[in-house]
N, C-alpha and C positions, 0 to 999 in steps of 0.2 A: 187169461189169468197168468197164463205162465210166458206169456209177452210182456204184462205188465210185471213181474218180480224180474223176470231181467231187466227191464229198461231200467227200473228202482236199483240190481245190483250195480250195473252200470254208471247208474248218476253217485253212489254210495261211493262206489271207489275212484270217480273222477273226483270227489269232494275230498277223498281223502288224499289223493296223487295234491292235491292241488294245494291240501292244505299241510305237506309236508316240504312241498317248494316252498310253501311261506313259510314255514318254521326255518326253511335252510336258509332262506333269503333272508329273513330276517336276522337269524345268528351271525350269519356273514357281515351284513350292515353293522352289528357290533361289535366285530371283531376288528374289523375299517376303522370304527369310531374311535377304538381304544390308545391311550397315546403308545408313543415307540419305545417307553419307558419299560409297560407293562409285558412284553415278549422276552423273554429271556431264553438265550441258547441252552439246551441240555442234552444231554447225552446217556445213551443207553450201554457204551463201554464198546460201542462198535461205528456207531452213526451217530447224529445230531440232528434236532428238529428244535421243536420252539412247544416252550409251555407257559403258561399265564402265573406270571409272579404271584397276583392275589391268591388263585387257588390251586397251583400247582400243575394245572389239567393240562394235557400236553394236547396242542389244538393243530400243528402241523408235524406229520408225521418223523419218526428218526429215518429219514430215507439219504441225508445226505453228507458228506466224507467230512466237509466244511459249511460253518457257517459265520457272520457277522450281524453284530443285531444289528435291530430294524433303525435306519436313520430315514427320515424324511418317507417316512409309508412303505420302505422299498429293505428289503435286505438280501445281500449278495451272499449265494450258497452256492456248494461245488458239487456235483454229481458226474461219477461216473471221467473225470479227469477232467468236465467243463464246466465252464462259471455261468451264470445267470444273476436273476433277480425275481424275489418273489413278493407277493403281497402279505397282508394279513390273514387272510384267508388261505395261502398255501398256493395261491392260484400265479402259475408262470407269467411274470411281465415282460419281462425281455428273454428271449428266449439265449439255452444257455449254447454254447460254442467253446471253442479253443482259444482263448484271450485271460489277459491278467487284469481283473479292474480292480476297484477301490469304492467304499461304499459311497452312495449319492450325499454331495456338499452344497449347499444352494442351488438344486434343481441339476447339477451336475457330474458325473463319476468320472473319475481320470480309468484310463487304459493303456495296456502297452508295457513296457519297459524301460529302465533307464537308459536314454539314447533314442528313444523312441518312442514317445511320447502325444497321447491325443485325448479325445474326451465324447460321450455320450452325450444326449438329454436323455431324459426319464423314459419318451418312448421306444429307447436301444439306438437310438438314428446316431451315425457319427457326426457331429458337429464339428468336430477341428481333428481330421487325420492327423496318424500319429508320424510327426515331423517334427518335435521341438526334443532336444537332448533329455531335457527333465521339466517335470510342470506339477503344481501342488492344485490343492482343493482352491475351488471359487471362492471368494470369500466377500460379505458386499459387493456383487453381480460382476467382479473380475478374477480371472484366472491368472494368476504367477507362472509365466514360464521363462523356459533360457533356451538359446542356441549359440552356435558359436560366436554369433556378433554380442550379446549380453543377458540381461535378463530385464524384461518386461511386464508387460499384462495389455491379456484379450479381453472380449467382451462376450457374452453367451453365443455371440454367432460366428465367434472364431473372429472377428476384427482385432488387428494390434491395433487398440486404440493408445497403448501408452510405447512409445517406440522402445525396442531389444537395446539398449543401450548404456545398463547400467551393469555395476559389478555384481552386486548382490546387493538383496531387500528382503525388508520380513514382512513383506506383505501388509494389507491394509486392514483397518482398525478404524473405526468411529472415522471412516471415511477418509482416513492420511493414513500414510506409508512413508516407514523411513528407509532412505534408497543411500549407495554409492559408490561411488566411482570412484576410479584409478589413475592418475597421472604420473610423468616423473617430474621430479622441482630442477632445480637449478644445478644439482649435482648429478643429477640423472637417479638418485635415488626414488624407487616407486613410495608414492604418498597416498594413503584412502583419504576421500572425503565423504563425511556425508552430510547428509542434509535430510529433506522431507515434503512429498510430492503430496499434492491431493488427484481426484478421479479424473482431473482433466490432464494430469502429467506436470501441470506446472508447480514449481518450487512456492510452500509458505515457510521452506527454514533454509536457508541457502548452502549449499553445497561449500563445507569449509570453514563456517562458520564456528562450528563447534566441533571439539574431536569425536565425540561420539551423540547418537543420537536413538533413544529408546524407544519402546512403542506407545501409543496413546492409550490412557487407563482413565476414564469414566471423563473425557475433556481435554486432557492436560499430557504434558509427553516431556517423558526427560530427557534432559541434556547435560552434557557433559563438558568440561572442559580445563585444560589445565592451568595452574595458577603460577605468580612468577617464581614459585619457593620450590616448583618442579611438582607439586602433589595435586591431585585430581580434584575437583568440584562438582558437584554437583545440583540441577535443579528442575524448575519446572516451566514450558512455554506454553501459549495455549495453540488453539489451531490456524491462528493467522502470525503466529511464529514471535509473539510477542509476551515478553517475558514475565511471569506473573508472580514466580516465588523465587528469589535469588540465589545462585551458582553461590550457598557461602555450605553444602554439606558436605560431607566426608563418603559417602555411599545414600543411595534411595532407594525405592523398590515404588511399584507402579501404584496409582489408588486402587483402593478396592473397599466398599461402605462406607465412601468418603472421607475416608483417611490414607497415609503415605506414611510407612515405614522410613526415618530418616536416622542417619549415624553423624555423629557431629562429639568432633573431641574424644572418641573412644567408645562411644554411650548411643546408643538408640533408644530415640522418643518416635512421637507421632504427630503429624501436621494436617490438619484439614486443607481445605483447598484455594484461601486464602493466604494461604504458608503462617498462621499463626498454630505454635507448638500446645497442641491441646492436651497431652501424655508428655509430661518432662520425660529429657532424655538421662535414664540413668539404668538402663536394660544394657546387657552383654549382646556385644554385634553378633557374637557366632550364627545366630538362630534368627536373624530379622528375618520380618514373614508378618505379613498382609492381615489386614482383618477377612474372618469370613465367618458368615454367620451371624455378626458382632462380636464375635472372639476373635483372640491372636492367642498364637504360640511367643511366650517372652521367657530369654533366661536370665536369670539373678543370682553373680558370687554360685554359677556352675551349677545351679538347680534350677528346673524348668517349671511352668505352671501357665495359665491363660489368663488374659486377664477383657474386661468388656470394654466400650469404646468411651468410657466413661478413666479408665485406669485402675478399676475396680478386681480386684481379686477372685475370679470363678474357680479355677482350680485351684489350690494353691501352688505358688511356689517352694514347691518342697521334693518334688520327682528327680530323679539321676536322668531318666529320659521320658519323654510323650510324643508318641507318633505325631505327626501332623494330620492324618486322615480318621478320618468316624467313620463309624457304621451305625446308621441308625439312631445317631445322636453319643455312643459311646467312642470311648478313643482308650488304647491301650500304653500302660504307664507303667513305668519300674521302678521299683525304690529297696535299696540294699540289696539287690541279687534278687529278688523275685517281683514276676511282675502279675500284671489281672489289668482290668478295665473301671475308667470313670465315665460318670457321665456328662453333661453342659453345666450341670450345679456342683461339680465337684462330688460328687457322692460314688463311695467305691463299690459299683453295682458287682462285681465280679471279685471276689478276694485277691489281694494280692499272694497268693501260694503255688503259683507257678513257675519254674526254670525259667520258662519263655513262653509268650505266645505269639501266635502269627496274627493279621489281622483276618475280618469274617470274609471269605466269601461265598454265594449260594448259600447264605445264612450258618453258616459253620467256622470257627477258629479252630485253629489247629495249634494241639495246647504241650508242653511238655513237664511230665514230673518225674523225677528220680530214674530219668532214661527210657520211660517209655512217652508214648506218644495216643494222644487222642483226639475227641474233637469235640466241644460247647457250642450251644446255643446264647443267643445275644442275652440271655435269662442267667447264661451260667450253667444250666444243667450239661452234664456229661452224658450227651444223646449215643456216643460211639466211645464204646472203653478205650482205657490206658494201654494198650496189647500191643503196639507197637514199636518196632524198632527203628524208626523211620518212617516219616510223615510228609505230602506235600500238601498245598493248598488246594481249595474244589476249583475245578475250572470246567463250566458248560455239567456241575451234574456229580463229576468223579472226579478222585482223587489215587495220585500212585502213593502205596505206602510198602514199606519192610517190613515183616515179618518170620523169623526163623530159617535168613537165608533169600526169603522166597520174595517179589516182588511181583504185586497185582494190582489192580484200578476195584476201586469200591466205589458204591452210590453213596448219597446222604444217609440213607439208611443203616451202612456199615455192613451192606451187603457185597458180598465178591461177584465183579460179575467180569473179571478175564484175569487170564495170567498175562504178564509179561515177556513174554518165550523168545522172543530176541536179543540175542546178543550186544548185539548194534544197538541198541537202543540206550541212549546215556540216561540214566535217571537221577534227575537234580531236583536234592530232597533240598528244602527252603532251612532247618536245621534239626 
């Protein structure tokens, strides 16, 4: 009998060893699943770890000095004076060492320095020692780099498949890159040309062609060039270098929701991808700027508002200024000295009765009234009083703020959790 309640204790708690590995394995699998959106770095006022945007829950420990969110499954943390890369689950991928990287860009991470320069894969292996002066993220399966002969692009196994022998480039875009180069003309003065390479290296816009040459936005790539009256042109060619909307604008700006910001005669309108003007141009240049979202930021006779891809009125134009960035579908707006927040419909979720405000982050703005300083929720409630003499924005968690002389980091909560006790330390309050 008491053989058989042991074996029975025995098999009880293998069942349950067994069925707490499942629980861990399983939480892990969904913590893997989760996009790299959902991890956000926070801070405990000493370290940084990572908690779950939806519910807060801090799911890898504050163990480490630095951290970067998670790009591409992986994110680069500093411990103890060395870098690494970890998972979702907290678990060491690359193990960390005495090196400078960069978080992972199309399966790749730069490392090194400037001057010396090279690149990882995912499993920490170095694929291209670091031998190139300077070199940027992969971008469509090539790597941007320079040496003293030019600048180029490898391929993920460290191949120069595009030869080191241009001035500078900005890299590739919907599969072309605009590249150029240096000669002297006739007087010996030095002259830039550029042009526009695809993945095999060879030219679809010819080096010279045009004076300047912009990046491809959803097809299509601007160029530039100048006119016999001495003033600039501007327009659009597609990707085998052939010209689709005519060199007759004043200024562009790149598509974005199928439309192109263009200035023409003093006035900015909007051109579909046909180059037919679907938004007459009678907008103020200062502020040209892109659809996104299906809004644009447009100003009118020095007042700003949004309007839809239609030329339709969402906010109105009637604000002194509006950021260009949301939070959550609100965007922050001034009008006579005080400002607050609207939303996509123009409705003023937030009162305008504030000095100033900052915009959200870690779901907190940072607000000022009558010289003190606090902080709102996207709702508008004043979650952390006016008590303030001095306020910055949340980054990873906390924020540095002034108070009576004193300067210390507080959580979202408006709880104190360090002084500031260095001298040395510059504190740059946002206003």
């Amino acid at each position: 009998m008491k053989r058989f309640l042991l074996i029975l204790m025995v098999c009880v708690a293998t069942l349950e060893l067994v069925s707490c590995v499942g629980v861990k394995k399983m939480s892990e699998r969904r913590l893997l699943e989760m996009p790299d959106e959902e991890f956000v770095v926070w801070s405990n006022g000493e370290n940084v770890g990572f908690k779950l945007k939806s519910t807060g829950k801090v799911v890898i420990p504050q163990i480490y000095s630095y951290a970067e969110n998670f790009k591409e499954g992986l994110a680069l943390v500093t411990l103890e004076g060395k870098s690494g890369f970890i998972d979702k689950t907290g678990e060491v991928v690359i193990p960390f060492r005495k090196e400078r990287f960069w978080s992972f860009c199309d399966g790749m991470a730069l490392m090194g320095n400037r001057g010396a320069k090279g690149y990882i894969d995912r499993q920490g292996n170095v694929i291209v020692p670091k031998k190139y002066d300077d070199a940027f993220d992969f971008r469509e399966g090539l790597g941007q780099v320079r040496s003293r002969e030019g600048v180029g692009f490898i391929d993920k196994s460290g191949n120069e498949v595009i030869p080191l022998k241009f001035t500078v480039s900005a890299g590739f875009r919907d599969g072309v890159a605009a590249v150029a180069v240096t000669r002297k003309d006739d007087t010996s003065k030095i002259v830039c040309e550029w042009g526009c390479i695809d993945k095999t290296g060879e030219y679809v816009i010819d080096p010279g062609k045009y004076d300047m040459v912009g990046f491809c936005s959803e097809g299509l790539i601007e160029v530039y060039k100048s006119a016999k009256d001495g003033s600039r042109k501007c327009g659009f060619v597609d990707k085998s270098g052939k010209e689709v909307i005519p060199l007759i604008y004043d200024n562009t700006m790149g598509f974005s929701d199928g439309l192109a910001a263009v200035a023409i005669n003093g006035k900015c309108g909007y051109i579909d991808k046909t180059g037919e003007l679907v938004i007459h141009p009678k907008y103020d240049t200062r502020l040209m700027s892109g659809f996104r979202d299906g809004l644009a930021r447009v100003e009118l006779n020095g007042k700003i508002g949004y309007i839809d891809k239609s030329g339709n009125e969402v906010i109105p134009i009637k604000y002194d200024w509006i950021e260009y960035y949301s939070y959550e579908g609100i965007v922050a707006v001034t009008l006579d000295g005080k400002q607050g927040f609207v939303d996509r419909r123009g409705v003023e979720v937030i009162p305008l009765k504030y000095d100033a405000v900052r915009f959200f982050s870690d779901g907190l703005a940072c607000v000022k009234k009558d010289g003190k300083r606090g902080y709102i929720n996207p709702r508008g409630r004043l979650v952390i009083p006016m008590i303030y003499d001095e306020a910055g924005d949340f980054f990873m968690g906390v924020a540095t703020v002034k108070k009576d002389g004193d300067s210390f980091y507080i959580n979202t909560k408006g709880k104190k959790v360090k002084d500031i006790e260095d001298d040395n330390i510059e504190v740059d309050f946002e206003f």
